[in-house]
C-alpha atoms as an extended CHARMM CRD file, in Angstrom:
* protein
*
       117  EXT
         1         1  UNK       CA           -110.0000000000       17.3990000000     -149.0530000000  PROA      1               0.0000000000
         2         2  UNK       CA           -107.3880000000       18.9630000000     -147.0880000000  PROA      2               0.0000000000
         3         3  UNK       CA           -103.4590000000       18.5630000000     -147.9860000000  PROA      3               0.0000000000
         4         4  UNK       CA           -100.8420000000       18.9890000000     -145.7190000000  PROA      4               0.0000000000
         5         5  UNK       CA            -97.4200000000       20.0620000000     -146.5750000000  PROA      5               0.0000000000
         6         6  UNK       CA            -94.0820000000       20.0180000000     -144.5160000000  PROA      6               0.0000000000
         7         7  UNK       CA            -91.0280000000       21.5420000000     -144.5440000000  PROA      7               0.0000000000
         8         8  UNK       CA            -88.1690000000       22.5630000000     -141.9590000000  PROA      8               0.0000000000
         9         9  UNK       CA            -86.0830000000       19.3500000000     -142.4460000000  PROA      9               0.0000000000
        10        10  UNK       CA            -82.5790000000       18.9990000000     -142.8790000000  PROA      10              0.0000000000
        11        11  UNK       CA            -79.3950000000       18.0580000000     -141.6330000000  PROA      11              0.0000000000
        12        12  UNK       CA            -78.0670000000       18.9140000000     -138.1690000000  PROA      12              0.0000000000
        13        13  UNK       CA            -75.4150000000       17.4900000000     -135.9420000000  PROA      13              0.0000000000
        14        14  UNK       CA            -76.1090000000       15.1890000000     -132.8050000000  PROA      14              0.0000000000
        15        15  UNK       CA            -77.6710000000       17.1800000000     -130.2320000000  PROA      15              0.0000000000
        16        16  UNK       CA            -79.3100000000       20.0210000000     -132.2180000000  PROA      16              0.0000000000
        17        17  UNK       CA            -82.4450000000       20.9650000000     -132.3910000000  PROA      17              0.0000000000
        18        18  UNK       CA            -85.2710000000       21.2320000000     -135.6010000000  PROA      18              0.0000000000
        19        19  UNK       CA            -88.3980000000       22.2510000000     -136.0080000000  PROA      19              0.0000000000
        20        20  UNK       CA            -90.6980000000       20.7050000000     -138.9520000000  PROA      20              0.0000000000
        21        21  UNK       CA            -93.5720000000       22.7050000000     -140.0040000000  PROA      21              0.0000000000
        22        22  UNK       CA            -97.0320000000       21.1050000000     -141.4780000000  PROA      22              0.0000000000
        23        23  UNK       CA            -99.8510000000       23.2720000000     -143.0900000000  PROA      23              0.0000000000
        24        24  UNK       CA           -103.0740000000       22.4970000000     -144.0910000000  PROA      24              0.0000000000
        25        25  UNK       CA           -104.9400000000       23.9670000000     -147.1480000000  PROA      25              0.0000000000
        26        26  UNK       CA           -108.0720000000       24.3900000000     -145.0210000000  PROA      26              0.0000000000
        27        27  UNK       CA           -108.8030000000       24.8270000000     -142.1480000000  PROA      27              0.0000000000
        28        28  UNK       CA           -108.0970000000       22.2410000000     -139.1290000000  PROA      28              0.0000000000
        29        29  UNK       CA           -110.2980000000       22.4310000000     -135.5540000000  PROA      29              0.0000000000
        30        30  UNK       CA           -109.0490000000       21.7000000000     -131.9320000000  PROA      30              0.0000000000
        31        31  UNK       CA           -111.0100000000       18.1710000000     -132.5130000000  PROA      31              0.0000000000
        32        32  UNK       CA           -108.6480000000       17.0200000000     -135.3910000000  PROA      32              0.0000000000
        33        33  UNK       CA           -105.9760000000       14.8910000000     -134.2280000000  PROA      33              0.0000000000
        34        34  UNK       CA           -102.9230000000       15.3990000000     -136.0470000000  PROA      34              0.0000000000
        35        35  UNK       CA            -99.6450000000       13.5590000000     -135.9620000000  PROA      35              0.0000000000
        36        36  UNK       CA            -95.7730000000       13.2230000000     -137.1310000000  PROA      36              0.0000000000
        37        37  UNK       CA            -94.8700000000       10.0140000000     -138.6270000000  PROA      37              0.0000000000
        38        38  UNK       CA            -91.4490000000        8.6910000000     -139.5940000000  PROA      38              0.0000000000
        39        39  UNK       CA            -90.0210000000        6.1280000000     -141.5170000000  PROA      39              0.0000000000
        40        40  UNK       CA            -86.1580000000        5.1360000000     -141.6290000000  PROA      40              0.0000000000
        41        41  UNK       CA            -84.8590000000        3.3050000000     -144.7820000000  PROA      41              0.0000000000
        42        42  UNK       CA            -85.6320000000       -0.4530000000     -144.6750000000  PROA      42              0.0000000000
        43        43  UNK       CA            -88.0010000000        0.2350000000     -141.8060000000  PROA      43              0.0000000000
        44        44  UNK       CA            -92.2000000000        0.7490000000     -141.0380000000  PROA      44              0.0000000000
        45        45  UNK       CA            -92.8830000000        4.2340000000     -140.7500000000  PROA      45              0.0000000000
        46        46  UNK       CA            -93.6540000000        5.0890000000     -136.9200000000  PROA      46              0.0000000000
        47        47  UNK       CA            -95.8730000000        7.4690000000     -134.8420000000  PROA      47              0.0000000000
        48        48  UNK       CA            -93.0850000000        9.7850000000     -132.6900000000  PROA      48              0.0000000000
        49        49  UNK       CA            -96.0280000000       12.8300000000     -131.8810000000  PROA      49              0.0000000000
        50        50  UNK       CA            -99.8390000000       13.1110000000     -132.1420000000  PROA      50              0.0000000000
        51        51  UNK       CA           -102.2380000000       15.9010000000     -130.8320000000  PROA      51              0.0000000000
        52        52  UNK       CA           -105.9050000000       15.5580000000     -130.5500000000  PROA      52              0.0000000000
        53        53  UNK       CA           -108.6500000000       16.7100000000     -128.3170000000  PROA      53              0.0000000000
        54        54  UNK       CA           -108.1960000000       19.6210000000     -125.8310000000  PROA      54              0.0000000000
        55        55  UNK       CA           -104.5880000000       19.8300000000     -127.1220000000  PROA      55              0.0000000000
        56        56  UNK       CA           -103.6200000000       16.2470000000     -125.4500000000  PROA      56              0.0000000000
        57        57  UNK       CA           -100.0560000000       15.0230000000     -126.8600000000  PROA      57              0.0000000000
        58        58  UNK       CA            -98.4640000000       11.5010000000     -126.4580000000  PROA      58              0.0000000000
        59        59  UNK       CA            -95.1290000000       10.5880000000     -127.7490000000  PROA      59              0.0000000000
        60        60  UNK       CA            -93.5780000000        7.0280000000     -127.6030000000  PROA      60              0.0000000000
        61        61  UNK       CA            -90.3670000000        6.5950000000     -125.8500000000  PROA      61              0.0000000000
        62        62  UNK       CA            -88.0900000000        6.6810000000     -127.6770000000  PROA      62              0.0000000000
        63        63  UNK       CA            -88.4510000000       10.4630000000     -128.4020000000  PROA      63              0.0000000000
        64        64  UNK       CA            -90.3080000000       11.5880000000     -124.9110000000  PROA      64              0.0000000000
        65        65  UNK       CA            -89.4190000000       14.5700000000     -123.5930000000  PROA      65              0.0000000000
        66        66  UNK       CA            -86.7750000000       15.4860000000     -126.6340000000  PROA      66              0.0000000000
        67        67  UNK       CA            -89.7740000000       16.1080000000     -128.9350000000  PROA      67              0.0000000000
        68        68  UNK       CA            -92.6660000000       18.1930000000     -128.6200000000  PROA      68              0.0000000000
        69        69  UNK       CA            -95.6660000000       19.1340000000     -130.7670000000  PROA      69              0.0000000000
        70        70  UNK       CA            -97.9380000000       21.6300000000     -131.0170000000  PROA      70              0.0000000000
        71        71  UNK       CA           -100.7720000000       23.5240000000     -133.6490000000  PROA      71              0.0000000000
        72        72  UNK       CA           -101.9610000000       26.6560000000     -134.2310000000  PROA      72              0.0000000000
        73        73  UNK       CA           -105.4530000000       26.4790000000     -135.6020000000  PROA      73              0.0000000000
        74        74  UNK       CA           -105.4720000000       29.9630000000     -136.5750000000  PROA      74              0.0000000000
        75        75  UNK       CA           -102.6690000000       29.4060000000     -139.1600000000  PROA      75              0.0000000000
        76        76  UNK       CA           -103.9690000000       25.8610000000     -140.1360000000  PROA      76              0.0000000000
        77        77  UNK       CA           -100.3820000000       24.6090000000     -138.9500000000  PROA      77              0.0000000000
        78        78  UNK       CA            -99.3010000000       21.6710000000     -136.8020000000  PROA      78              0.0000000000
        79        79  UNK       CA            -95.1290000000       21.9840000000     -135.5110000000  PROA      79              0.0000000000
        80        80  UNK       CA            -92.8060000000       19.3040000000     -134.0580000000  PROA      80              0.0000000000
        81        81  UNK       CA            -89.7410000000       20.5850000000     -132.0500000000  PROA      81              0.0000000000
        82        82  UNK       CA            -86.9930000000       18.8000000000     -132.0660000000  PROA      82              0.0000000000
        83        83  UNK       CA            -84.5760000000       18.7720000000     -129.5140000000  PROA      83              0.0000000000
        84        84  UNK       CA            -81.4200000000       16.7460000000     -128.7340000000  PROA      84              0.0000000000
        85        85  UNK       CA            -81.3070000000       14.7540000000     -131.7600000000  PROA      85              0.0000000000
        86        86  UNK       CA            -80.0380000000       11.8350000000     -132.2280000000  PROA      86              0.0000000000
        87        87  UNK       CA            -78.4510000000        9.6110000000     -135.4510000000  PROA      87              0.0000000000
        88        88  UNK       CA            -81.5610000000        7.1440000000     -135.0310000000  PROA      88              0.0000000000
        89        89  UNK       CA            -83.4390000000       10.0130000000     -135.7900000000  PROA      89              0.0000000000
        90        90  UNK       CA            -82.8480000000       10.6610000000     -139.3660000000  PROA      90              0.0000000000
        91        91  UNK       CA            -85.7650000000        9.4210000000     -141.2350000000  PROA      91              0.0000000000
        92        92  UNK       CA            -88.3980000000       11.1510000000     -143.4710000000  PROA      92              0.0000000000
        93        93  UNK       CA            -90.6370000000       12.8140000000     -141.3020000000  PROA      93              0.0000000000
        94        94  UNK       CA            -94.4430000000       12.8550000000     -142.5360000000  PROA      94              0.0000000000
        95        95  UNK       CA            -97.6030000000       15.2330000000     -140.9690000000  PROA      95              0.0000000000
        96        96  UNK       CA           -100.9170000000       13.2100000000     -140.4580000000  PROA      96              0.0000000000
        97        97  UNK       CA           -104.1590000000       14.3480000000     -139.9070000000  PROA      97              0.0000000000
        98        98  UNK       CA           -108.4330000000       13.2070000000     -139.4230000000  PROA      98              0.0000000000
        99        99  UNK       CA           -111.0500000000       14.4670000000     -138.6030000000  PROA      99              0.0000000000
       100       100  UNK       CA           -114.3000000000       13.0000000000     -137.6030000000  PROA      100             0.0000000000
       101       101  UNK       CA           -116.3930000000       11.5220000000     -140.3890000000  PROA      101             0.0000000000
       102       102  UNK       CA           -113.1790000000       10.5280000000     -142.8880000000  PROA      102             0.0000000000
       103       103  UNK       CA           -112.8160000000        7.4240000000     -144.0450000000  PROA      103             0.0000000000
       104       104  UNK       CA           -109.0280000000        7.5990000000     -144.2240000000  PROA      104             0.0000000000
       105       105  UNK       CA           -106.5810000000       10.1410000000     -142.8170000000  PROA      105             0.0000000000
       106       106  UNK       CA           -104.4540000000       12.6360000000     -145.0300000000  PROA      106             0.0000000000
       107       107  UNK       CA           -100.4900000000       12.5500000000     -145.2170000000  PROA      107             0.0000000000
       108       108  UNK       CA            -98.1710000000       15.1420000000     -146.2370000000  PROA      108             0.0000000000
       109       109  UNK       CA            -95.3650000000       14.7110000000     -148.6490000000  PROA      109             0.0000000000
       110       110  UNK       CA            -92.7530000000       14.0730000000     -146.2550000000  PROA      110             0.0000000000
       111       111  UNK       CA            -89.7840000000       15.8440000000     -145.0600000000  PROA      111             0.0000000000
       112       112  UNK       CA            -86.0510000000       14.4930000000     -144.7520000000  PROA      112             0.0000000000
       113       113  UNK       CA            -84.3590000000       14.7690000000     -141.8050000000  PROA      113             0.0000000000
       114       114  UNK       CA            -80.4720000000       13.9090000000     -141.2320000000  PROA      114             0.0000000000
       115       115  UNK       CA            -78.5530000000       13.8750000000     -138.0590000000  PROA      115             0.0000000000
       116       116  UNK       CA            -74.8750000000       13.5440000000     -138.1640000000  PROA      116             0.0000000000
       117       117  UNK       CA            -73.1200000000       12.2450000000     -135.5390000000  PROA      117             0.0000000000
């Protein structure tokens, strides 16, 4: 089974910019559709970016047009730019992915990021 780790978290002021990195231990396809999840403290954890077929992205409101993602299958890696962040923000940050035939999807470990105001 693949695993997935992230990294690139941290802590940045309001209104910088991160990028999180997620690779796979195998290889992922174009047809995967891979994701960034987040979950605040005493909240659920939250889709904010997911990629699947033919590269198409969607992103819920609340981060549209601040984040973007974006994979490189040659490098078995999935990135989420950050942009403009916000305090509301900080959360740990988790990479998803699944592929046709799994029964369940795989999650990273998760990735902390902090925004200051």
């Amino acid at each position: 089974q693949v695993q997935l780790v992230e990294s690139g978290g941290g802590l940045v002021q309001a209104g910088g910019s991160l990028r999180l990195t997620c690779v796979a231990s195998g290889s992922i396809f174009s047809s995967d559709v891979m994701a960034w999840y987040r979950q605040a403290p005493g909240k659920q954890r939250e889709l904010v970016a997911r990629i699947s077929g033919a590269d198409s992205t969607n992103y819920p409101d609340s981060v549209k047009g601040r984040f973007t993602i974006s994979r490189d299958i040659a490098k078995s890696t999935v990135y989420l730019q950050m942009n403009s962040l916000k305090p509301e923000d900080t959360a740990v940050y988790y990479c998803n992915g699944i592929r046709a035939g799994w029964r369940t999807s795989v999650w990273g470990q998760g990735t902390q990021v902090t925004v200051s105001s």
